[in-house]
C-alpha positions in Angstrom: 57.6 0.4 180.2 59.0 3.2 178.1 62.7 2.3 179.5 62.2 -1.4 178.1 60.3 -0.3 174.9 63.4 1.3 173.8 66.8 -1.0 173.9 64.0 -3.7 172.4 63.2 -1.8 169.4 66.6 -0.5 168.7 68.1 -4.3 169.4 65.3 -5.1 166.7 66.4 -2.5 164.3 69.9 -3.7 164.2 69.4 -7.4 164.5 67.2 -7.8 161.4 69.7 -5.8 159.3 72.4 -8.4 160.7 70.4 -11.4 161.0 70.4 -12.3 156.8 73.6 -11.5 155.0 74.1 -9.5 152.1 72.7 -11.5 149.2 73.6 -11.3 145.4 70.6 -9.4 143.8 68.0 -11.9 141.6 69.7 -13.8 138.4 67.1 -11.8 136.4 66.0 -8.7 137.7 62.7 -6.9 136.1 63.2 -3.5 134.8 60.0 -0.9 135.1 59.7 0.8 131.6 57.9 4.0 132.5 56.1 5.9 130.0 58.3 9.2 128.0 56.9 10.7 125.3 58.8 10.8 122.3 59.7 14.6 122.5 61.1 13.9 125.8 63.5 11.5 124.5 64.5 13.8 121.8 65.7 16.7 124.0 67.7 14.3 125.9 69.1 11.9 123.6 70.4 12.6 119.7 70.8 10.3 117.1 74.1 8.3 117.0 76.0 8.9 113.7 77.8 5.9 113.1 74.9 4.0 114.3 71.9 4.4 112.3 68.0 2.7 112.3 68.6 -1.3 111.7 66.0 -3.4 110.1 66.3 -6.6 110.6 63.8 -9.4 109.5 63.1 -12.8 111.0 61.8 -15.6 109.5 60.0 -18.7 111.3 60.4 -22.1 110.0 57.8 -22.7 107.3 56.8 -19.5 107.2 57.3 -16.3 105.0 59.1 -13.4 106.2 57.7 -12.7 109.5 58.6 -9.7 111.3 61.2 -7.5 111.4 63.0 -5.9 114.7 64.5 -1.9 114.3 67.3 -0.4 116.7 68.6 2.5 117.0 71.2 4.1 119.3 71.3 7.3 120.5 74.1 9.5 122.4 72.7 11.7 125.5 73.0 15.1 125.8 72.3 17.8 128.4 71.2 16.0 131.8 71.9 12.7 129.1 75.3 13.5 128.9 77.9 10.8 129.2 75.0 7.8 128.5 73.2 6.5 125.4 70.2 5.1 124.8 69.4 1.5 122.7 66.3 2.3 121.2 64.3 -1.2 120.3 61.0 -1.8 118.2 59.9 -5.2 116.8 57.0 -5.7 114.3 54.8 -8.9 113.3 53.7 -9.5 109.3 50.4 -11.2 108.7 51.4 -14.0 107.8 50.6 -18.4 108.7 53.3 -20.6 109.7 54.2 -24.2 108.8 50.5 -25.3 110.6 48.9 -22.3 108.5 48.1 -20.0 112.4 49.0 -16.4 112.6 52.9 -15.8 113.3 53.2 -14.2 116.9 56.0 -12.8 119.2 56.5 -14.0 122.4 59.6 -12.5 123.6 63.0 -11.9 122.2 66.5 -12.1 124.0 70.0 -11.0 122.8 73.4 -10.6 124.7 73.7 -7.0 126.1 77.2 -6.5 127.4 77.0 -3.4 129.7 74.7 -2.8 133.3 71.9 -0.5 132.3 72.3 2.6 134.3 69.4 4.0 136.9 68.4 7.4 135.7 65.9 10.0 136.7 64.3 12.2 134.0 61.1 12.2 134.7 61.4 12.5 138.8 60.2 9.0 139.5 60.4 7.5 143.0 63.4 5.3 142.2 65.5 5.5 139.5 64.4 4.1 136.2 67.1 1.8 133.4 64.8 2.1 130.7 62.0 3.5 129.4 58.7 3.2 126.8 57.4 5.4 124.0 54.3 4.8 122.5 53.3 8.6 121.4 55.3 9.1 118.3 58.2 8.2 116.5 61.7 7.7 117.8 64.6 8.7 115.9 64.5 7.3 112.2 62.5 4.0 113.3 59.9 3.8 111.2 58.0 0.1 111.9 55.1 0.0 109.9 51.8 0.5 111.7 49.7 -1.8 113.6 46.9 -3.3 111.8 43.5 -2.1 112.8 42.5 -2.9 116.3 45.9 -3.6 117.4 47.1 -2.4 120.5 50.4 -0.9 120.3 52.1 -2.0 123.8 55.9 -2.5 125.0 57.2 -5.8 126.2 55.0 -7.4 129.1 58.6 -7.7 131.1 61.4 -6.2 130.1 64.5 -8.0 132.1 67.9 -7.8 132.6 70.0 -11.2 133.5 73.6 -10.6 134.8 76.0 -13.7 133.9 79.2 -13.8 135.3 81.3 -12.7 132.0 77.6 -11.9 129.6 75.0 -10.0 130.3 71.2 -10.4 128.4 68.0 -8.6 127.5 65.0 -10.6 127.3 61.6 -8.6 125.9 59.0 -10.9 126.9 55.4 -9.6 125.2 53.5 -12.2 126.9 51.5 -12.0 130.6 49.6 -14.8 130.9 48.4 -13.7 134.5 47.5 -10.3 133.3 46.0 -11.9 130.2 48.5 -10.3 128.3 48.5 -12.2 124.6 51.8 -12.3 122.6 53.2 -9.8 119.9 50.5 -10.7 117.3 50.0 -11.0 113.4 50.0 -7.3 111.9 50.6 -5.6 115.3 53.7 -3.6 116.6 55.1 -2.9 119.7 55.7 0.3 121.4 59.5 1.5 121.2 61.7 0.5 124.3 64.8 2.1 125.0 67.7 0.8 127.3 70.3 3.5 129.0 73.4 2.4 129.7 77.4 4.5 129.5 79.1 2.0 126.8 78.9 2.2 123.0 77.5 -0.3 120.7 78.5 -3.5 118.4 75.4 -5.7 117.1 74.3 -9.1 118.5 72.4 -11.9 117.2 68.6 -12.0 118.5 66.9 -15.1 119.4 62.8 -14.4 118.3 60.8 -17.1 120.1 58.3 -19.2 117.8 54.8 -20.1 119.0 55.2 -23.1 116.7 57.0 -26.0 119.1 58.6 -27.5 115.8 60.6 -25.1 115.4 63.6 -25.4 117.2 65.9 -22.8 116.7 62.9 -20.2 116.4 64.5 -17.2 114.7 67.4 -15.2 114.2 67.8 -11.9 113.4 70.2 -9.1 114.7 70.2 -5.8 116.8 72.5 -2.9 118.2 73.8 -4.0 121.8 75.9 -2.5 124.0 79.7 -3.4 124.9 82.8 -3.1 126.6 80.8 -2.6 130.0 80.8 -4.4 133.3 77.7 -7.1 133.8 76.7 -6.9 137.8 73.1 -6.8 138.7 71.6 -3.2 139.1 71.7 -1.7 142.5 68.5 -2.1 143.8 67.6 -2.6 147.5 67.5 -6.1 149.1 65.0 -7.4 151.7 67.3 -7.5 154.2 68.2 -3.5 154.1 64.5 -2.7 153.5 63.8 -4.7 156.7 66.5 -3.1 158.2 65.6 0.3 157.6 61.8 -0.2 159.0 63.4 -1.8 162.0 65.6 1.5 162.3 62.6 3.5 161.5 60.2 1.9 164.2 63.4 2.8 166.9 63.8 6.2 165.5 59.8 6.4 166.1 59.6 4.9 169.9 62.7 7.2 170.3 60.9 10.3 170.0 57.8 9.1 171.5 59.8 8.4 175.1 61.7 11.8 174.8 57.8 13.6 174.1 56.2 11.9 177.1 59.4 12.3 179.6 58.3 14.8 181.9 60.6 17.7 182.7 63.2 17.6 185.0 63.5 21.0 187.1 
């Protein structure tokens, strides 16, 4: 039984690493935004000279001044070195639209022109390209406080979409099937930073509008990166994961015939 188990699970191994070919990775992949506290940051990544805090307002049709967005980008140092961090952080006024409801925040997207780059600072299981701080301030951002009995969160989903010439961020503060409400009136969101090895320009920043009317939502502007190459982050496909188990259930009925062989004198 043992002599047939074998060839079986190592044909298995291999023919589900063959069977699908390599694919392209997902149009927009999600990027985990792990939780560093702000002093952790700061020993790893310095303010930029040239490339001080940006505010930015926004303005929805109908309404008064709405929001405003910060950015900030830093240069790494130490383990950092070589990389630099876009530091993000958008804020909502209370203030009514056109219809006389509460602005809100439901994502925000802007062209990012570099691959964010896989670190691991804080010894994570895989490799994180960006990161959250909620603890304290980052650099010279300074977004006003949330209003009382606001919670200060970072975007829902945080994703990265790979064209084939333009890469993109898109911040998206709403879950609806976590029950995760958009960036609302007089709150703020937690700081999200990027990491990436290319320096910066600024880029327009599409702010989507709750109000359907509007059809051009907002504009306002950020720091982006550029100059880099747009591919989708390396992470693993079904097809090698698969592969790998298949590998490891050989590797495991390998050792399992060589225990039970009895021992020839």
């Amino acid at each position: 039984m043992n002599r047939f188990m074998l060839p079986l699970a190592l044909a298995t191994g291999l023919a589900v690493g063959l069977a699908a070919p390599s694919a392209r990775a997902a149009v927009i992949q999600a990027l985990d935004t792990p939780e560093m506290t702000s002093a952790q940051f700061g020993s790893l990544f310095k303010p930029l000279a040239d490339a001080p805090v940006m505010t930015s307002n926004f303005t929805y049709l109908g309404a008064p001044t709405s929001g405003v967005m910060q950015s900030q980008v830093f240069e790494g140092t130490g383990a950092a070195t070589g990389l630099f961090a876009y530091a993000y952080q958008l804020g909502v006024h209370m203030v009514n639209d056109s219809d006389g409801n509460p602005v809100n925040v439901q994502s925000a997207s802007w062209k990012f022109n570099s691959t964010p780059v896989g670190t691991n600072f804080l010894n994570l299981p895989k490799p994180a390209y960006s990161y959250e701080i909620k603890d304290g301030p980052v650099g010279s951002m300074s977004v006003p406080q949330a209003a009382p009995g606001q919670t200060v969160l970072g975007p829902a989903n945080l994703s990265w979409e790979p064209g084939t010439k333009v890469g993109s961020l898109v911040a998206s503060f709403v879950n609806p099937a976590a029950g995760v409400p958009a960036l609302n009136a007089g709150g703020n969101s937690a700081t999200f930073v990027v990491i990436t090895d290319k320096p910066f320009t600024t880029q327009p920043v599409n702010i989507q509008s709750p109000n359907p009317i509007d059809p051009q939502s907002a504009l306002t502007t950020t720091y982006s990166a550029t100059g880099g190459t747009i591919q989708p982050i390396p992470v693993p496909e079904p097809s090698t994961m698969l592969a790998w188990a298949g590998m490891a259930t050989a590797v495991a009925l390998v050792r399992r015939v060589r225990k039970n062989r009895p021992a020839i004198d």
